[in-house]
N, C-alpha and C positions, 0 to 999 in steps of 0.2 A: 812043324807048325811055325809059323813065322813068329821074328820076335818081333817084341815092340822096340821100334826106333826110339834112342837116346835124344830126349829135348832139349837135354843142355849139356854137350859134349865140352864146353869151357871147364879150363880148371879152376876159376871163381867161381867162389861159391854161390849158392844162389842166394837173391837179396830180395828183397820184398817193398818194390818202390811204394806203393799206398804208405807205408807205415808212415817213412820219410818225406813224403809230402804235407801229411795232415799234421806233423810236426813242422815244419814249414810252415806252413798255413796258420798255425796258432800262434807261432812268435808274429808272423806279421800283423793278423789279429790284435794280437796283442799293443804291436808299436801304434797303429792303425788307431784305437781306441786311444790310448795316451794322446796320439796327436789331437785325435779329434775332440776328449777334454780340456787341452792346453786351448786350445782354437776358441772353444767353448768362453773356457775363463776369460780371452784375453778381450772377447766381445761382451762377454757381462762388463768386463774392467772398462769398456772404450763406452756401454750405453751410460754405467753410472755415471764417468767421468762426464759425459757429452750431456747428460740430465744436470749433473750437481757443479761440476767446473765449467766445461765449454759452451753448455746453454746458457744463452742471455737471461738475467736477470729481468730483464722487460725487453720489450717488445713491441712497437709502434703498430696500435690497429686502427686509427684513423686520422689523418692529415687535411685539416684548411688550408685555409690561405697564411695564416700565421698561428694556427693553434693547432695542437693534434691531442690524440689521447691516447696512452701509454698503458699497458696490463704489467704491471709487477708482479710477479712469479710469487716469490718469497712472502711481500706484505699481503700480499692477496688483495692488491688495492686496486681501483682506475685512475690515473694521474691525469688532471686535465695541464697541458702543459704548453710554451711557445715552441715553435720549432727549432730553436736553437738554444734549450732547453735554459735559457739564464732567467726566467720565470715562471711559478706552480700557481696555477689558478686555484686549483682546489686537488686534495687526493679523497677519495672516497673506498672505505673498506667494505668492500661484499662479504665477509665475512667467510670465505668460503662453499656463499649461496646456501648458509644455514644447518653445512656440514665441516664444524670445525675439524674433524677428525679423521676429513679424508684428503687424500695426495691432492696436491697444488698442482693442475695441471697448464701442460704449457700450452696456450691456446693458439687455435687455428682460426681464419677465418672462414668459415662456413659461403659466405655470401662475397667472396671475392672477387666475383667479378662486375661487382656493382663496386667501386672505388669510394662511393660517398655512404657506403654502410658494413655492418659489423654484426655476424648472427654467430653464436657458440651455444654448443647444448652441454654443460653440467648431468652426468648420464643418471637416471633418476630422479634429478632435483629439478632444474628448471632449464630454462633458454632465453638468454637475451637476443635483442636486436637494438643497438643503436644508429642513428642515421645521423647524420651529417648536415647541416639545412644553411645554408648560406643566400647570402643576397648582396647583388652588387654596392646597392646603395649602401647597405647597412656596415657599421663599424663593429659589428657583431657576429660570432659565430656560435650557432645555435646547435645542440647534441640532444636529442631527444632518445629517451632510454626506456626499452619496458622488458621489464623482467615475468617472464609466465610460468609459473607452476607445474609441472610434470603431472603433481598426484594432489591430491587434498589436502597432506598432511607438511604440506610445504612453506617452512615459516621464512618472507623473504622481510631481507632487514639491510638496509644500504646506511653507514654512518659517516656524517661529512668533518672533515678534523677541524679544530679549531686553532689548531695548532699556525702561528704566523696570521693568522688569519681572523680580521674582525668581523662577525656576521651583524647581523640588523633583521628584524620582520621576522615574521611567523604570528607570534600571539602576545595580545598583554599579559601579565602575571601580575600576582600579588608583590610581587616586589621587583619593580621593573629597574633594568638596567640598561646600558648604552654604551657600548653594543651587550650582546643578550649572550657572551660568551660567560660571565660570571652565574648563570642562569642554573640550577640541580633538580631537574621535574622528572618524576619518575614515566616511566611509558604507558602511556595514556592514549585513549581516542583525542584527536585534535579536532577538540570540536568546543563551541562556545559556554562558559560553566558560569551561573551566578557565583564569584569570588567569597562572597559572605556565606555563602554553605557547604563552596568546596574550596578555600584558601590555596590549594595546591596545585588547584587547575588550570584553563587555560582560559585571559577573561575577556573584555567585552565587543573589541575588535579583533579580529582573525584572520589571515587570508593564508592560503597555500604557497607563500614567496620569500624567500632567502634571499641577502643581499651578503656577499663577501668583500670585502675592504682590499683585493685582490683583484678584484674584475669580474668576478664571477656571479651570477647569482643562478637560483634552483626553481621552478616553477612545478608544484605538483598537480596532477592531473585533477578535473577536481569534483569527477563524478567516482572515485573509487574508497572505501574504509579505509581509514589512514589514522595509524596511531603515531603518533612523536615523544622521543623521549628526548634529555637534555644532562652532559656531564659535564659538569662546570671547568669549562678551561681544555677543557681532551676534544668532545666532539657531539655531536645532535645528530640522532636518526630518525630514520624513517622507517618503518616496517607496517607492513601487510599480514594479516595473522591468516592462519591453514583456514579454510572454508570449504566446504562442499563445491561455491559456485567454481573455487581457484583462482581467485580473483589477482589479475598481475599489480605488479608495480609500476605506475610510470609517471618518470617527472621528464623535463628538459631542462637543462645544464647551457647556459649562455655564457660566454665568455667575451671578456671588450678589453679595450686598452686603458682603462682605470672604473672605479664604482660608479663615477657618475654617467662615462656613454653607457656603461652596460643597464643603470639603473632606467635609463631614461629609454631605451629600446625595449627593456623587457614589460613599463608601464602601456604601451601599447598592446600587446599579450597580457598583460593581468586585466585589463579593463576594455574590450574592444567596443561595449556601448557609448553611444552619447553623452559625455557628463553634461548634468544640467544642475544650474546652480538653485540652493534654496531659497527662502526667502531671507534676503540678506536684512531686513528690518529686525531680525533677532539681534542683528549684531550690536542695536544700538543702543539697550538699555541693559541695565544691570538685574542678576535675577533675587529674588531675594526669596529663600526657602522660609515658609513659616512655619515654626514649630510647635504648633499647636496641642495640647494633649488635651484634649476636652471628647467630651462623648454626648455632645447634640448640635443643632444647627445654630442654634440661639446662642451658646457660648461662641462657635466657630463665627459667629459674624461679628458678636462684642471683639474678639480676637483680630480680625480684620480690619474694625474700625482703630483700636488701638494703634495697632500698627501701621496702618495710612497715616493715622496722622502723627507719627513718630518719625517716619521718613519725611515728611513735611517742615516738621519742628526743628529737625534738625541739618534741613537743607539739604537735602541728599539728593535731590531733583525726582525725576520721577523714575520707573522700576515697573519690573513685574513681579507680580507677588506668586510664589510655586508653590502649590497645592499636591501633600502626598495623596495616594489613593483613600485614605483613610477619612483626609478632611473633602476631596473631593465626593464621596458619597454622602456624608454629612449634611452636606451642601445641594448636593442634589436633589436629595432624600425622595429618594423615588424607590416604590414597592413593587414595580418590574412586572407586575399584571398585565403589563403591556408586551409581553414576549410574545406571544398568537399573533397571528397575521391580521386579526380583525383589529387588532389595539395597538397596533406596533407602530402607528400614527399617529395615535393620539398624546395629547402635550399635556392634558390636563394635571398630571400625576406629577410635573414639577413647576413648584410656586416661582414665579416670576420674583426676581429680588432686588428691586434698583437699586440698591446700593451697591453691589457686588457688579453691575454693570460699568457702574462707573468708574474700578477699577482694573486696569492690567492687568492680569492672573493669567494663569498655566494651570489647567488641573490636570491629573495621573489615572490614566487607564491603566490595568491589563486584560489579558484575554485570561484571567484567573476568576472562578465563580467560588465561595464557599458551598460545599452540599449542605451548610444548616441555613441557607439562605431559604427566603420563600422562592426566588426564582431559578431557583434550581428545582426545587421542590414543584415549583410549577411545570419546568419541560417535562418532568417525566411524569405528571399528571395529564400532558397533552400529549405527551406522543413523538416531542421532538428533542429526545437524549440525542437521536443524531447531530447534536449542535457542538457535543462538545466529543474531545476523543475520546473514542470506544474500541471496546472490542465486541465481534459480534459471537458471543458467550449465550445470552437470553434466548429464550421459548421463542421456538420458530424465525430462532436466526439475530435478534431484533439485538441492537448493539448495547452492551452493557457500558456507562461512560468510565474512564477509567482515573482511578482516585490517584493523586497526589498531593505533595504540600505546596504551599506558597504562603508564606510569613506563619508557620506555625499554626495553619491551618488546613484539614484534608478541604481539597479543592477538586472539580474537572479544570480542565483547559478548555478553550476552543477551537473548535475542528475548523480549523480556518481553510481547508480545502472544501469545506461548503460551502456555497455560493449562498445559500440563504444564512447560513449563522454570520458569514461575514458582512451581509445585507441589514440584519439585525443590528449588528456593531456597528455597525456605521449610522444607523437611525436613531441611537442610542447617542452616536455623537454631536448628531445634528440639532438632537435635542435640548441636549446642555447648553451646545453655542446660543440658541435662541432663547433658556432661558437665564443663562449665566453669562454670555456676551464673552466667553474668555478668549485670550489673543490665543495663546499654544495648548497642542494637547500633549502630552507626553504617554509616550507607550513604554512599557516599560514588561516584564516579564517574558523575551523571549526565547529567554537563553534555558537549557535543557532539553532534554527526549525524555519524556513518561517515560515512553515508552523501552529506548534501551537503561535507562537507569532502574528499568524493574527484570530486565534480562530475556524482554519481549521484542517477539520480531515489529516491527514499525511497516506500516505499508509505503511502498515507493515512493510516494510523493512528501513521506515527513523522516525519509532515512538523514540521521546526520544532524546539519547545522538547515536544513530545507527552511522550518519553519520561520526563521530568523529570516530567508529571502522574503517568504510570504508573508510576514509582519510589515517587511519593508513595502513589500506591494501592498499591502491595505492601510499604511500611514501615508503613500501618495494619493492616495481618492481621499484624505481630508486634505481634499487644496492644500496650500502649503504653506500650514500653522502645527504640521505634526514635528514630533522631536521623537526617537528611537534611542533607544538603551544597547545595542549592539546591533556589530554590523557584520557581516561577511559575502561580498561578491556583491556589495552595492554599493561603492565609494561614488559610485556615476549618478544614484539616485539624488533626488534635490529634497535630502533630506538631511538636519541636524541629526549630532549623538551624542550624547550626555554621556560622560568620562563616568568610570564606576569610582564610589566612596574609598578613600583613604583616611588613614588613619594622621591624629591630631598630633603629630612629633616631625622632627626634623628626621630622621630615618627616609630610608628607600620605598620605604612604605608609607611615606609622608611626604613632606617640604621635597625632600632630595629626590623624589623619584617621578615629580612634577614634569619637568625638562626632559627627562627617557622618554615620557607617556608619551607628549607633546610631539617629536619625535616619532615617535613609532606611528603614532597614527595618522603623519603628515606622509609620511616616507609611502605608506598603506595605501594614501588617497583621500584618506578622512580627513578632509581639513578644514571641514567646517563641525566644532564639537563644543560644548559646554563644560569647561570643567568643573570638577568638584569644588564644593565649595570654598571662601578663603578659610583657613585651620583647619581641614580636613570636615567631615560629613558622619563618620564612624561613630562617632560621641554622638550620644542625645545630648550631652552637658555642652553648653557654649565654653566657648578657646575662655581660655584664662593665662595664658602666655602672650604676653602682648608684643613682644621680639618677632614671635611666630606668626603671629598676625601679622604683623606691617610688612614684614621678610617677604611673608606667603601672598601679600598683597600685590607685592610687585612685582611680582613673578605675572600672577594673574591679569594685570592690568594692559599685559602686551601678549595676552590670549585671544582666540575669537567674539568671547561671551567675559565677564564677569560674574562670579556666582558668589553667594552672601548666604549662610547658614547663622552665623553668630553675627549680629550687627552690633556697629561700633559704636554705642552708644553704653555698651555692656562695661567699657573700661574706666567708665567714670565714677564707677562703684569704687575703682582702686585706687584712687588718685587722691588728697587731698586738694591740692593746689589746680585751680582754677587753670592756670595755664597748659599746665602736664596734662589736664582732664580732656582738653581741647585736640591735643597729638592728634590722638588716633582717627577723632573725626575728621581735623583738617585734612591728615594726610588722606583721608579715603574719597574726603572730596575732589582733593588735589589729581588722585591717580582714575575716579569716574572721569574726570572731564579731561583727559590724557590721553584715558583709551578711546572715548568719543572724539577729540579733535585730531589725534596724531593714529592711532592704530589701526582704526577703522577705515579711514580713505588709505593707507599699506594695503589693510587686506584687499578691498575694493579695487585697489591697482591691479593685484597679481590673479586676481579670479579667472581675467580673458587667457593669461597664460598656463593657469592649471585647468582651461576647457580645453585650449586646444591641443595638446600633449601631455596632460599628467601633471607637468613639474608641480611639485608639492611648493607652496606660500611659504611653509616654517621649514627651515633646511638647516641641516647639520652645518659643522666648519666645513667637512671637507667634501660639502658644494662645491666653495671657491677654491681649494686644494688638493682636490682628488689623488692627488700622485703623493702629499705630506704623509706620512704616518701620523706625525705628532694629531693631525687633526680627530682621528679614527675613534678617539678613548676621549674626548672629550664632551663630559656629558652634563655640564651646568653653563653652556650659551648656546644661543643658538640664532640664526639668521632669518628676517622677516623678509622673503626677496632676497635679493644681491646686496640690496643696499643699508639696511640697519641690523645692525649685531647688538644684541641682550647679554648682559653676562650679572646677574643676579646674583647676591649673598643667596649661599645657602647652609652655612657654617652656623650655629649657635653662639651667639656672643663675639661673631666677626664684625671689625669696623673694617680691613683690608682682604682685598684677594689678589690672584694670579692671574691676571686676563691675557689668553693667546687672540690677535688681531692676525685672520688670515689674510693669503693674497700679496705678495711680496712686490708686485704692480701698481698697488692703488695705496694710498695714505685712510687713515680715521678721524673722524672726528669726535672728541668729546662731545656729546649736545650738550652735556652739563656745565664744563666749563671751558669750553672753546678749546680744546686743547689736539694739538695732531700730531698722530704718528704713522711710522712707516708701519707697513702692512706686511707679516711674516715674523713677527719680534713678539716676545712677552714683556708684558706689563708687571712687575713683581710685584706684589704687598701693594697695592693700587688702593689707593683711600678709598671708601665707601661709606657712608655717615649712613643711618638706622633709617632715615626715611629716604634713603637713595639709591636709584639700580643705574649702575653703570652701562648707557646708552650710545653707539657708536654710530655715525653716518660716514659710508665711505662716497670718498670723493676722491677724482682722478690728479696725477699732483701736476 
């Protein structure tokens, strides 16, 4: 039988190459893997570095002509800044778009290849888009910004620093300041508040505009829920609270090469209506509130006659005498049975009064009804609760009116988006002129929402500050004798606005916080207003500080209006001596015929110049020094035009003060005692005697 052939006739032994491969194999495996961990590490090492060291801290995502805007990584801010970065217009913290506690991401531009815009999406949270908006002419570069909501639950909140930076505008307060950075309000709807019931809110003038002392200013959009809060000296925001609808953010951010181009480009964008002026014949007599407390018609006109002829006696010329809502119904005295259509013409129901024709007066409306009234009691015996706001609650739909207060009384309001209730109101006014003859009516009550102050939705046409514009549209169809208690997005209307009551002290809340108001609401547009009384309005009891009287007087006497609560004849109760008893009236005679010969043709000068661009009549220092700092914080003078600067005691017990004369170009002149200086210089400890306000006309040297 054959054998089997020998396979491996070699004298080595036999070896088993698999074994010694797969050993092989696993050492290099092995090295293999170590490499590719080392590799691993050394690109985690190169991302973080290239995140935390070698990535820029910001980031340039949009360029003008001389401005651009910067993302800072780290602050989570938007820098509006020059291109050559040696000036910060404003920084603004996004806060991390409402998620403080997620990574700071480094942004991309989304929409790069449009150059004059900027889109980034926040993943879950929201998405901006700002655009760029430039124009040859203009000295201005304009950033319009809107931040949109991902989900419902998306709270966007933008705060602008205060930091180097003076702001101005937005709203009055109870204790106004100049500029409004020393300001601590907590976050709130920015919307218009009666100050006497909510001290903390936000009060009688309002607009959506930001002025920075940097060049900057903010314009918020002005159909969207907008609350503002305020940290004294840090920074003021802006935020949009989560909503179902998801409502965005959005303002525009204008930058210029000092406060006043930028102020004066962006008043064209706050106000693109026609301004038209009011009836400037308020401007020429003095108002005089009377303080009546009497409870019939019969005391209220003994009360009337007294007082006429007190202003007579004591030579005060003549006045209008201002009538609260209280003495004007008094007066009236009308039982409103005339509310139906069939009666709603007839005059019978208020007695003709000739004496009260024959004088001057201002009576006080509002759209406020008491429900224990009979004519309240009457609409809803006819059928026409539609007249005031409702909600439609009642059988078969039919509107229930909805309750509120006004003076410590449950009240409706009026549905002033009815075209008949406000056809009523108005016949209602037409009434009283024909039988009361008075010159002005004053509206007063427009400030509040029923409706969100009770945590009720509001229908579209009263969401917000709405009825405050509709007030103002129903005080222009009274020809133009109406006067308005608050204003917002109607500075263009040709209508007055009576400044809200302050309180009787030299405080910011008093005497000192006159000059801020005054200010704020010229800078707004408001420049035709009444202030409060001289001694403050707050007090039922007449001034008994007679420093604060005289001080407060000449503040007022280079106002639009002069106003008079406590009349001067109150000081002769304190005086023994004949001569001292005389002060206070001469001086107030002295400064009526002041404001009438010297104030009034000022304002009348500069009216054609605030129709045709805005420029405000009463203007900060650093009008004429936009580029000083010194001027920015200065908040007790202020400029009538270019050409006369006020600088008023407002110190207790001062006979001297500090006056800065801006404008380092033009020289001053004392009016009071001929005396000139250069312009750019302070006046130190500058004499000021108790009946005297320091008065300057500048003139070129």
């Amino acid at each position: 039988m054959p054998h089997a052939r020998n396979r491996n006739p070699s004298p080595i032994p036999e070896v088993t190459w698999d074994t010694g491969l797969k050993e092989m194999n696993e050492t290099w495996k092995g090295a293999i893997a170590c490499l590719g961990v080392a590799i691993f590490f050394v690109m985690t090492i190169g991302i973080i570095y290239w995140q935390v060291v070698d990535q820029p801290n910001k980031n340039w995502i949009l360029k003008g002509s001389f401005s651009g805007l910067i993302w800072e990584r780290r602050t989570q801010t938007l820098v509006f800044q020059t291109l050559t970065e040696d000036k910060t217009f404003a920084e603004i913290d996004v806060g991390n778009v409402g998620n403080p506690d997620g990574e700071v991401p480094f942004v991309r531009n989304l929409c790069w290849l449009n150059k004059t815009e900027f889109c980034y999406t926040w993943d879950s949270v929201a998405e901006v888009r700002i655009s760029l908006e430039t124009e040859e002419a203009s000295e201005t570069e304009c950033y319009s910004v809107t931040w949109s909501p991902i989900h419902c639950h998306v709270d966007l909140k933008d705060c602008f620093s205060m930091v180097n930076v003076s702001w101005y505008g937005g709203a009055g307060v109870n204790t106004p300041s100049w500029p409004i950075n020393d300001a601590n309000i907590s976050m709130q709807p920015f919307t218009v508040s009666d100050l006497r019931d909510n001290p903390s809110g936000f009060g009688s003038v309002l607009e959506r505009y930001f002025l920075g002392s940097s060049g900057v200013s903010v314009l918020v959009a002005p159909n969207i829920p907008l609350h503002v809060g305020m940290e004294s000296r840090q920074q003021f925001c802006l935020q949009t609270l989560p909503s179902m609808e998801r409502m965005p953010m959005q303002y525009t951010v204008c930058v210029g090469h000092n406060i006043k181009a930028v102020h004066q480009e962006s008043m064209q964008q706050l106000s693109t209506a026609t301004r038209e002026l009011p009836n400037m014949d308020v401007l020429r007599l003095p108002f005089w509130k009377l303080s009546a407390n009497v409870d019939s018609r019969a005391k209220l006109e003994r009360e009337l006659r007294t007082f006429s002829n007190r202003l007579k006696r004591h030579h005060l010329g003549e006045g209008v005498i201002s009538l609260d809502e209280h003495s004007t119904a008094l007066l009236s005295n009308m039982d409103h049975s005339y509310l139906n259509s069939k009666r709603r013409t007839s005059k019978r129901h208020t007695r003709d009064i000739p004496f009260v024709k024959l004088l001057n007066i201002s009576i006080t409306l509002s759209p406020y009804l008491s429900i224990d009234s009979q004519q309240f009691q009457t609409s809803m015996q006819e059928g026409i609760e539609d007249y005031w706001l409702s909600l439609p609650l009642g059988p078969q739909g039919r509107p229930v009116p909805l309750l509120t207060q006004w003076k410590g009384k449950y009240s409706v309001k009026l549905n002033i988006t009815n075209p008949e209730a406000t056809n009523w109101f108005l016949d209602k006014v037409d009434i009283l002129r024909s039988h009361l003859g008075m010159e002005y009516v004053i509206l007063e009550g427009g400030e509040g929402n029923p409706f969100e102050e009770q945590s009720l939705h509001p229908p579209l046409a009263l969401v917000g500050d709405e009825y405050i514009g509709l007030l103002a549209d129903l005080a222009e169809r009274i020809e133009d004798n109406a006067i308005v208690t608050s204003g917002t997005r109607s500075s263009h209307k040709p209508l007055f606005i009576r400044m809200s009551g302050v309180e009787s002290n030299w405080s910011y809340s008093g005497l000192k916080g006159i000059i801020p108001s005054l200010l704020h609401h010229s800078l707004l547009g408001y420049n035709f207003f009444i202030p409060d009384a001289v001694g403050g309005s707050l007090s039922i009891e007449p001034v008994t500080d007679e420093e604060l009287f005289v001080r407060w007087l000449g503040i007022a006497a280079f106002l639009p209006v002069i106003s008079f609560q406590t009349p001067p004849w109150v000081f002769e109760k304190e005086w023994v001596s004949a001569t001292r008893t005389s002060f206070v009236l001469n001086i107030t005679r002295f400064y009526i015929a002041k404001h009438h010969d010297f104030v009034v043709p000022l304002i009348l000068k500069y009216t054609e110049e605030w129709q045709k661009n805005g420029t405000p009549i009463y203007r900060p220092l650093w009008w004429l020094s936009p580029d000083n700092p010194i001027t920015f914080t200065i908040d007790d003078e202020f400029l009538i035009g270019d050409e006369v600067l006020v600088a008023p005691v407002t110190e207790k017990g001062a006979l001297q003060r500090d006056i800065y004369l801006p404008e380092s170009d033009f020289q001053w002149q004392d009016t009071n005692n001929a005396q000139v200086f250069d312009g750019g210089t302070f006046l130190e400890s500058y004499p000021v005697g108790l009946g005297d306000v320091p008065v300057f006309i500048r003139w070129r040297s």
